[in-house]
mmCIF file of the N, C-alpha and C atoms, coordinates in Angstrom:
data_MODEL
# 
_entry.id   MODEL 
# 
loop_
_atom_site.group_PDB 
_atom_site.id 
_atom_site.type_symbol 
_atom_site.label_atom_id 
_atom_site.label_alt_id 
_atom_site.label_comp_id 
_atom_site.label_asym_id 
_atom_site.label_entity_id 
_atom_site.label_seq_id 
_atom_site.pdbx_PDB_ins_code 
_atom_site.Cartn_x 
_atom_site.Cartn_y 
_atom_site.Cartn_z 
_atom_site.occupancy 
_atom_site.B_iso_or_equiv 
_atom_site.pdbx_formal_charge 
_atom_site.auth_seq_id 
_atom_site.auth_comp_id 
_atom_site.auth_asym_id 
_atom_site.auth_atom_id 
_atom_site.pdbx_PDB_model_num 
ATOM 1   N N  . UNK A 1 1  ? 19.109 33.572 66.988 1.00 0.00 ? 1  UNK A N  1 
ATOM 2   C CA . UNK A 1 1  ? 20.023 32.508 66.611 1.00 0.00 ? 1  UNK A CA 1 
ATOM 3   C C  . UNK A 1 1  ? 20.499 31.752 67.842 1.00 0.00 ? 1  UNK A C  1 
ATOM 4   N N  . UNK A 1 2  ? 20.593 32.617 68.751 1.00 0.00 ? 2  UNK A N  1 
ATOM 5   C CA . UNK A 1 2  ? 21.254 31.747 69.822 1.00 0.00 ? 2  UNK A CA 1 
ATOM 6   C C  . UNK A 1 2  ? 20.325 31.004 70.552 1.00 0.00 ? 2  UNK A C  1 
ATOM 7   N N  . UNK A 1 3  ? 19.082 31.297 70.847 1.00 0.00 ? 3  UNK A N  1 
ATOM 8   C CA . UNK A 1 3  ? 17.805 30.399 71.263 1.00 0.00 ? 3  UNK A CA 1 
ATOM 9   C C  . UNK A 1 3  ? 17.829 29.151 70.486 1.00 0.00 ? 3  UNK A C  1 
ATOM 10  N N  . UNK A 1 4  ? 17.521 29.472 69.106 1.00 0.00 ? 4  UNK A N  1 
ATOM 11  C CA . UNK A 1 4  ? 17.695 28.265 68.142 1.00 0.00 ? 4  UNK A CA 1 
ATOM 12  C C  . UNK A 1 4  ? 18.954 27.206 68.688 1.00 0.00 ? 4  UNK A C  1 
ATOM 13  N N  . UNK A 1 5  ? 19.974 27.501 68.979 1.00 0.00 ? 5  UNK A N  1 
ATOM 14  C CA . UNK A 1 5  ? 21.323 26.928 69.153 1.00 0.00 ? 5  UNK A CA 1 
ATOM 15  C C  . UNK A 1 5  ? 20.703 25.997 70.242 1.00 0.00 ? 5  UNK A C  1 
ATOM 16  N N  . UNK A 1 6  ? 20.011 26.606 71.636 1.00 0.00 ? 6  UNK A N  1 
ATOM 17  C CA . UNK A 1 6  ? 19.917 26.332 72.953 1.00 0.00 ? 6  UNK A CA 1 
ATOM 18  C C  . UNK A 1 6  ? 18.910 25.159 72.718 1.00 0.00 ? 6  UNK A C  1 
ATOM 19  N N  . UNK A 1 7  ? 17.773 25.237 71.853 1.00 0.00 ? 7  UNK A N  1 
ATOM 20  C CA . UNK A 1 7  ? 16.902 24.339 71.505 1.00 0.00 ? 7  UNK A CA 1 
ATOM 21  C C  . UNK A 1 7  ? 17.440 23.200 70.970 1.00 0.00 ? 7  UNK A C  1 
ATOM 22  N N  . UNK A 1 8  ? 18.503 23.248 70.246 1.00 0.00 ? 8  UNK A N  1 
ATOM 23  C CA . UNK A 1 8  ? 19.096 21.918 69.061 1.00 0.00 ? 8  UNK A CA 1 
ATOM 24  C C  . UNK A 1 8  ? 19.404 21.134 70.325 1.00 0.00 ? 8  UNK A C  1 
ATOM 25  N N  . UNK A 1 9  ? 20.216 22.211 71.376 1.00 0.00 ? 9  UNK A N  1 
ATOM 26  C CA . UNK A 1 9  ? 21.484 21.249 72.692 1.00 0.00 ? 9  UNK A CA 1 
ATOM 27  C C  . UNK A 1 9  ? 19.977 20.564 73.410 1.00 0.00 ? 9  UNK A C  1 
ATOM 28  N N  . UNK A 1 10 ? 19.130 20.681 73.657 1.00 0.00 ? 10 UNK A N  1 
ATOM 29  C CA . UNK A 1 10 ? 18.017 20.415 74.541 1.00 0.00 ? 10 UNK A CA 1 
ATOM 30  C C  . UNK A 1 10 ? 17.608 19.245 74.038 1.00 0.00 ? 10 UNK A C  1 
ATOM 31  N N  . UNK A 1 11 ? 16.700 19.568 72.763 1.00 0.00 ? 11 UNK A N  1 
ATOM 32  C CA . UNK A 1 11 ? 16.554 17.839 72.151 1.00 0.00 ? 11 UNK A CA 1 
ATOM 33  C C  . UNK A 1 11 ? 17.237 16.962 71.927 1.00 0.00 ? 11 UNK A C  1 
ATOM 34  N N  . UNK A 1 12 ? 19.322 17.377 71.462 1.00 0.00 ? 12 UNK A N  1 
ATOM 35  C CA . UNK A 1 12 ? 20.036 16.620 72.002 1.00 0.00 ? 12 UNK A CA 1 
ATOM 36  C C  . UNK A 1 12 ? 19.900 15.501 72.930 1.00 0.00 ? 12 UNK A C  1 
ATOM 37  N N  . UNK A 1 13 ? 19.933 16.855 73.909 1.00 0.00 ? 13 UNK A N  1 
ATOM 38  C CA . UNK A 1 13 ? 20.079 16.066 75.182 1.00 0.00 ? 13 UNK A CA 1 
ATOM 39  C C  . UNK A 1 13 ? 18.822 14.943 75.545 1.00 0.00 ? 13 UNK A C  1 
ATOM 40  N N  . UNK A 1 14 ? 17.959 15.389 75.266 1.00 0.00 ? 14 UNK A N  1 
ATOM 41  C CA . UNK A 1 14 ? 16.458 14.387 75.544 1.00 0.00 ? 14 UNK A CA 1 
ATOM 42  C C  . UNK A 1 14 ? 16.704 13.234 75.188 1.00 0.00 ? 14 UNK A C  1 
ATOM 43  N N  . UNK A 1 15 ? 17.103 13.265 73.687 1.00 0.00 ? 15 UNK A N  1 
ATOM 44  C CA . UNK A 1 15 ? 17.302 12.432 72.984 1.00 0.00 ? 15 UNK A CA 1 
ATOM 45  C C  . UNK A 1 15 ? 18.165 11.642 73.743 1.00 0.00 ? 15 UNK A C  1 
ATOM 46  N N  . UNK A 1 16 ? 19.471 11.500 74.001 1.00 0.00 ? 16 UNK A N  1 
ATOM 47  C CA . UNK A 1 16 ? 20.500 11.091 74.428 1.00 0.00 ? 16 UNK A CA 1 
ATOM 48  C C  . UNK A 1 16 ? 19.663 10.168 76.123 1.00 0.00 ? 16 UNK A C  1 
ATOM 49  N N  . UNK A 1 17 ? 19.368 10.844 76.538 1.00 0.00 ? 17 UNK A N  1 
ATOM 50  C CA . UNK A 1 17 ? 18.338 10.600 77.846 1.00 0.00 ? 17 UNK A CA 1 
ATOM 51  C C  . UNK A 1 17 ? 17.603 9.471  77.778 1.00 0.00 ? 17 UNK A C  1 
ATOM 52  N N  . UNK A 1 18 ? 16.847 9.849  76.948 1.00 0.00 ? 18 UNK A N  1 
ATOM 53  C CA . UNK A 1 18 ? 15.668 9.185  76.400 1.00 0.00 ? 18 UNK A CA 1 
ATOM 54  C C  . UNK A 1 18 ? 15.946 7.765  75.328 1.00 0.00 ? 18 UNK A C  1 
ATOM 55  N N  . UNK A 1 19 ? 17.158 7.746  75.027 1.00 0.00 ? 19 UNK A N  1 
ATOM 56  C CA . UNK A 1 19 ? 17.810 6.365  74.024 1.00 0.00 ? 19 UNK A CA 1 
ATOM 57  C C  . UNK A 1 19 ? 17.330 5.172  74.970 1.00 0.00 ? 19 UNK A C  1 
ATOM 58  N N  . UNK A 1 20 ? 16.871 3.912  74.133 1.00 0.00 ? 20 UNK A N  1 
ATOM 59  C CA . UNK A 1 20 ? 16.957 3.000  74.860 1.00 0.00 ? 20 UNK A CA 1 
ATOM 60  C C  . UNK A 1 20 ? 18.450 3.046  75.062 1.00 0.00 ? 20 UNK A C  1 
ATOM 61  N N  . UNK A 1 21 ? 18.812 1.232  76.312 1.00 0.00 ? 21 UNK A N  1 
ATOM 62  C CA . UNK A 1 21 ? 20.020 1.421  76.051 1.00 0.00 ? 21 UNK A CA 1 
ATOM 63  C C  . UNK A 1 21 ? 20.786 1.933  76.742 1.00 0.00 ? 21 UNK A C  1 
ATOM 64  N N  . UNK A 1 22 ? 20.524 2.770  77.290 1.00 0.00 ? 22 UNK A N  1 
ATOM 65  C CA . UNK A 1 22 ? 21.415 4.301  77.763 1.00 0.00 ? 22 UNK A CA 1 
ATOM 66  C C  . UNK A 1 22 ? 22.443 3.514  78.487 1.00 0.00 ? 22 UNK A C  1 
ATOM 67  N N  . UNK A 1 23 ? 23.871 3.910  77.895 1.00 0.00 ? 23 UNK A N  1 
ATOM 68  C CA . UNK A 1 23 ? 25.179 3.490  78.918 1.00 0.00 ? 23 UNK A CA 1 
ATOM 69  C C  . UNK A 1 23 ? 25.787 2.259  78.608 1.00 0.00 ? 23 UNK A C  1 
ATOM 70  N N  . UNK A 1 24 ? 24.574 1.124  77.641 1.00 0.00 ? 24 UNK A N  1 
ATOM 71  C CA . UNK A 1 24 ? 25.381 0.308  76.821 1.00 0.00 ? 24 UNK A CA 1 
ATOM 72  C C  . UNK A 1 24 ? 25.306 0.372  75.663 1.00 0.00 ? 24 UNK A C  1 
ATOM 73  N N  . UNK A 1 25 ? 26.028 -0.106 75.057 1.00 0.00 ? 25 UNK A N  1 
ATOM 74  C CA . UNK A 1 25 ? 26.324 -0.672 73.092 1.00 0.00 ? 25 UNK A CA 1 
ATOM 75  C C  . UNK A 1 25 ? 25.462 -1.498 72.851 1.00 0.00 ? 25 UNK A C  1 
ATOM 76  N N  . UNK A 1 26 ? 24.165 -1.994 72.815 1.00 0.00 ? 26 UNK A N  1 
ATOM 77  C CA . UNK A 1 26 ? 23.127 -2.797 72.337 1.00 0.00 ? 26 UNK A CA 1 
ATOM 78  C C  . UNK A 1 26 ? 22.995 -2.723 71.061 1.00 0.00 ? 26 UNK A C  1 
ATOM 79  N N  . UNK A 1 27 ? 23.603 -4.157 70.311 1.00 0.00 ? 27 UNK A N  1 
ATOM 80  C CA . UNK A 1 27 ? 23.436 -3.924 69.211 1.00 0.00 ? 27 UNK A CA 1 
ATOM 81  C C  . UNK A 1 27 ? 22.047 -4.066 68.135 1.00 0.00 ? 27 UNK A C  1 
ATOM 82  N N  . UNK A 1 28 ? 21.164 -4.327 68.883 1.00 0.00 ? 28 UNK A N  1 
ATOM 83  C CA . UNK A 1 28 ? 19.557 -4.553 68.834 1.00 0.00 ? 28 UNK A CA 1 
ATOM 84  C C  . UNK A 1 28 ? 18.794 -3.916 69.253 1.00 0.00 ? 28 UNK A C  1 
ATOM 85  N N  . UNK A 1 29 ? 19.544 -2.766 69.217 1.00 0.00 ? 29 UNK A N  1 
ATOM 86  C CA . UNK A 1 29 ? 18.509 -1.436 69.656 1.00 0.00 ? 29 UNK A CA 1 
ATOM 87  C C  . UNK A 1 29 ? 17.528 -0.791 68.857 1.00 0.00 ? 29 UNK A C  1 
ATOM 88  N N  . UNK A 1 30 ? 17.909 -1.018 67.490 1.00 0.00 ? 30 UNK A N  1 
ATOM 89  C CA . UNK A 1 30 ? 16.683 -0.601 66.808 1.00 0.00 ? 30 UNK A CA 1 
ATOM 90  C C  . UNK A 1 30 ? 15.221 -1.301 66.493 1.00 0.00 ? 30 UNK A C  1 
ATOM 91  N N  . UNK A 1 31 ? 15.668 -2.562 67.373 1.00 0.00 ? 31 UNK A N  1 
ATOM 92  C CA . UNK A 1 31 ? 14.300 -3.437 67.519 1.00 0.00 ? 31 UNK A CA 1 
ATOM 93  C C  . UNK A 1 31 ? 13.606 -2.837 68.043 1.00 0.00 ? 31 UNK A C  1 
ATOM 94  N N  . UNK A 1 32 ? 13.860 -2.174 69.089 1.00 0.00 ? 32 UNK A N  1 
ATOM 95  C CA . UNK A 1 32 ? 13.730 -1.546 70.617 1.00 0.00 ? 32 UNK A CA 1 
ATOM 96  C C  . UNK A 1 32 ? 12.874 -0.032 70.125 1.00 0.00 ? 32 UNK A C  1 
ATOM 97  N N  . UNK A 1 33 ? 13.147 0.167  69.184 1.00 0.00 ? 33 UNK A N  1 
ATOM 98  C CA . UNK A 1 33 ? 12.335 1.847  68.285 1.00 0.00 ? 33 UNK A CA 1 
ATOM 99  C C  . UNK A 1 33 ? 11.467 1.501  68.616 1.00 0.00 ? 33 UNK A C  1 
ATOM 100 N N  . UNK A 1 34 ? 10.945 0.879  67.813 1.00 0.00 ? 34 UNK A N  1 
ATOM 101 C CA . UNK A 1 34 ? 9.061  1.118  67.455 1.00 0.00 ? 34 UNK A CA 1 
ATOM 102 C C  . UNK A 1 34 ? 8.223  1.359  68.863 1.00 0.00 ? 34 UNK A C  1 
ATOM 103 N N  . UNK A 1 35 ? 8.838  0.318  69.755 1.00 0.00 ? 35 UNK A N  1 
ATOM 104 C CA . UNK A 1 35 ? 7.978  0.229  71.459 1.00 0.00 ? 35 UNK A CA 1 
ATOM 105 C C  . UNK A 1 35 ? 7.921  1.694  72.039 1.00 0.00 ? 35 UNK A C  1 
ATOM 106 N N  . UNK A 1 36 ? 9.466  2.540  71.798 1.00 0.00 ? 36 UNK A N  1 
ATOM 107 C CA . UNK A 1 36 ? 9.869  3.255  72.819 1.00 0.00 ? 36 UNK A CA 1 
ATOM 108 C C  . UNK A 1 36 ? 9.435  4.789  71.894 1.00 0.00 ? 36 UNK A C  1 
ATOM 109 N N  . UNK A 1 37 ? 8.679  4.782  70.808 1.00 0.00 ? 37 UNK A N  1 
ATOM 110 C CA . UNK A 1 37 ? 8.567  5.945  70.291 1.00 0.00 ? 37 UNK A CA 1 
ATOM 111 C C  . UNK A 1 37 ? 7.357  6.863  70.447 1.00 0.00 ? 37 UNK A C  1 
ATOM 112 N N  . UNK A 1 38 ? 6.670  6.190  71.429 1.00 0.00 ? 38 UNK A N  1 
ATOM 113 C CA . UNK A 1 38 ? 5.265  6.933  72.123 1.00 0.00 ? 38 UNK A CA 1 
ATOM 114 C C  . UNK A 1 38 ? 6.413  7.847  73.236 1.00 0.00 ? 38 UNK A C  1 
ATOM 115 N N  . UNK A 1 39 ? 7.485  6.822  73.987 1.00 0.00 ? 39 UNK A N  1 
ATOM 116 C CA . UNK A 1 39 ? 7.570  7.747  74.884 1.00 0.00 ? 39 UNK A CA 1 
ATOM 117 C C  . UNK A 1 39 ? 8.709  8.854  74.783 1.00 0.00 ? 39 UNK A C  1 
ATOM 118 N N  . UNK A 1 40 ? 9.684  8.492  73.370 1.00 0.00 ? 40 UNK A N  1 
ATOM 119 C CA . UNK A 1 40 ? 10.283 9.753  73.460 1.00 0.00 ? 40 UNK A CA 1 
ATOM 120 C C  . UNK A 1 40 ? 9.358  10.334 72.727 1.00 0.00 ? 40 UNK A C  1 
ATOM 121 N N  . UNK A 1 41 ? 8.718  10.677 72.014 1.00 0.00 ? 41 UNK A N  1 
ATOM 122 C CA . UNK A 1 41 ? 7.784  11.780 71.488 1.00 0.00 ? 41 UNK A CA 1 
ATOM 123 C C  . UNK A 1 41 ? 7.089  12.463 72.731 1.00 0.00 ? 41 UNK A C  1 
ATOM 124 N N  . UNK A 1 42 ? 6.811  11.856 73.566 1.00 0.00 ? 42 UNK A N  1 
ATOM 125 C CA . UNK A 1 42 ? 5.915  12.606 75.135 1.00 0.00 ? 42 UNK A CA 1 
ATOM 126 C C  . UNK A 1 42 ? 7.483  13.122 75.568 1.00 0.00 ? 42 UNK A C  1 
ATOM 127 N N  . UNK A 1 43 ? 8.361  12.941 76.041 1.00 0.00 ? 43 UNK A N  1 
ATOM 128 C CA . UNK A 1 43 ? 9.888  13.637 76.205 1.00 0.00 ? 43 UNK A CA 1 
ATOM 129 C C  . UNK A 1 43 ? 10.047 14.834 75.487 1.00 0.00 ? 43 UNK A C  1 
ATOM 130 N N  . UNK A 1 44 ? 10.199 14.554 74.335 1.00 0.00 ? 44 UNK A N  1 
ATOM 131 C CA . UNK A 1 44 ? 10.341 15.706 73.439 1.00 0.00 ? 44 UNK A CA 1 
ATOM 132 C C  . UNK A 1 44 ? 9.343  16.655 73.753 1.00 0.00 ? 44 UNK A C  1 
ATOM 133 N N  . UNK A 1 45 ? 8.226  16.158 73.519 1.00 0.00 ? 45 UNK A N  1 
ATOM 134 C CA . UNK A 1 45 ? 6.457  17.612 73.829 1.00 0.00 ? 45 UNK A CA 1 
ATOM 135 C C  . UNK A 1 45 ? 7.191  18.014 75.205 1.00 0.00 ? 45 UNK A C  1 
ATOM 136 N N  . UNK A 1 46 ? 7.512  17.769 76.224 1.00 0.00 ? 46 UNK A N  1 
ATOM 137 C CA . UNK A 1 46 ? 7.916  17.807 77.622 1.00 0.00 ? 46 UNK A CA 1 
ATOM 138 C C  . UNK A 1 46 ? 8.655  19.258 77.798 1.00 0.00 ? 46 UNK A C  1 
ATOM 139 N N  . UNK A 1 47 ? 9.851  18.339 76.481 1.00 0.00 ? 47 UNK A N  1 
ATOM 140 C CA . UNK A 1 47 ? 11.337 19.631 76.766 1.00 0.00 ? 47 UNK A CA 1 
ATOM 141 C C  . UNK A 1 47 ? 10.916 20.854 75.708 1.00 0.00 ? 47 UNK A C  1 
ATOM 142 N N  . UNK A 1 48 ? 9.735  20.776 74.684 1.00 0.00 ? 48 UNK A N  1 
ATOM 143 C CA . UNK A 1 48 ? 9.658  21.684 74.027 1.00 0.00 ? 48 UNK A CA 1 
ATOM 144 C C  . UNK A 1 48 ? 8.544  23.071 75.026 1.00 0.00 ? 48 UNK A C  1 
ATOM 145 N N  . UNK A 1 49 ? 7.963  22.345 75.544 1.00 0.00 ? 49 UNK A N  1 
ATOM 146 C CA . UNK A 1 49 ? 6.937  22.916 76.408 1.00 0.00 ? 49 UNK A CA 1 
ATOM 147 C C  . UNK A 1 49 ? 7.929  23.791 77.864 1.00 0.00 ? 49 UNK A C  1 
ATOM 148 N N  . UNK A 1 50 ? 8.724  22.862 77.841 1.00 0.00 ? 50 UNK A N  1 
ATOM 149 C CA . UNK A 1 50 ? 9.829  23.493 79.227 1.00 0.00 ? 50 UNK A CA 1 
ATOM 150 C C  . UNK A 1 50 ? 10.546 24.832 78.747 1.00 0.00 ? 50 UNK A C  1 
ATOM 151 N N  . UNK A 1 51 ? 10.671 24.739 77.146 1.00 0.00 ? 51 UNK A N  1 
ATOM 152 C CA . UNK A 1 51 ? 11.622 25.602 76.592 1.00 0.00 ? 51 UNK A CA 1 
ATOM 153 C C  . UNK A 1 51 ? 10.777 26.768 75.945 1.00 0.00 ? 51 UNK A C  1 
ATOM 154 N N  . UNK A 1 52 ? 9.115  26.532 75.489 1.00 0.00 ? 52 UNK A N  1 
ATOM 155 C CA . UNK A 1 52 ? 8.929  27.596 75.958 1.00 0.00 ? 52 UNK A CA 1 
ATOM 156 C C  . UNK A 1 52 ? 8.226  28.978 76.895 1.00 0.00 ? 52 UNK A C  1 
ATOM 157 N N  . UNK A 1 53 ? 8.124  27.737 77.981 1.00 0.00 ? 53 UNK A N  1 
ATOM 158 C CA . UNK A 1 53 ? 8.163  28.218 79.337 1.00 0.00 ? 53 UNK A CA 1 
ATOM 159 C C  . UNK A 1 53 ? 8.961  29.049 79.325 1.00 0.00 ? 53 UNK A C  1 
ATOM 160 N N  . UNK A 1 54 ? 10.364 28.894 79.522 1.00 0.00 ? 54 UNK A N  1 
ATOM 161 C CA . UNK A 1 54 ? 11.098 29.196 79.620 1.00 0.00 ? 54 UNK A CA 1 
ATOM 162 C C  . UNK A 1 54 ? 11.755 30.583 78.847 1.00 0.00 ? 54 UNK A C  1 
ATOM 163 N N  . UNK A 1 55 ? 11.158 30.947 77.849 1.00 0.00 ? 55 UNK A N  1 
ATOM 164 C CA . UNK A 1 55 ? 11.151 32.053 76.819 1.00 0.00 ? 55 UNK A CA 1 
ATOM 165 C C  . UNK A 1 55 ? 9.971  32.865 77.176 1.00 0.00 ? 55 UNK A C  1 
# 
């Protein structure tokens, strides 16, 4: 359970990282999806691969 927990905070965080945007309020950010979803999906494979390295 607690691994599970550590995994949710991780993609969180990627996520959060990985937002276009990052640091402003863009209210046209979801234009901005479609371009940027090759590269958080390679982010995500990244932190899932780090995590279970890491295990």
């Amino acid at each position: 359970m607690h691994s599970s927990a550590l995994l949710c905070c991780l993609v969180l965080l990627t996520g959060v990282r990985a937002s276009p945007g990052h640091g402003t309020q863009s209210e046209n950010s979801c234009t901005h999806f479609p371009g940027n979803l090759p590269n958080m999906l390679r982010d995500l494979r990244d932190a899932f691969s780090r995590v279970k390295t890491f295990f």
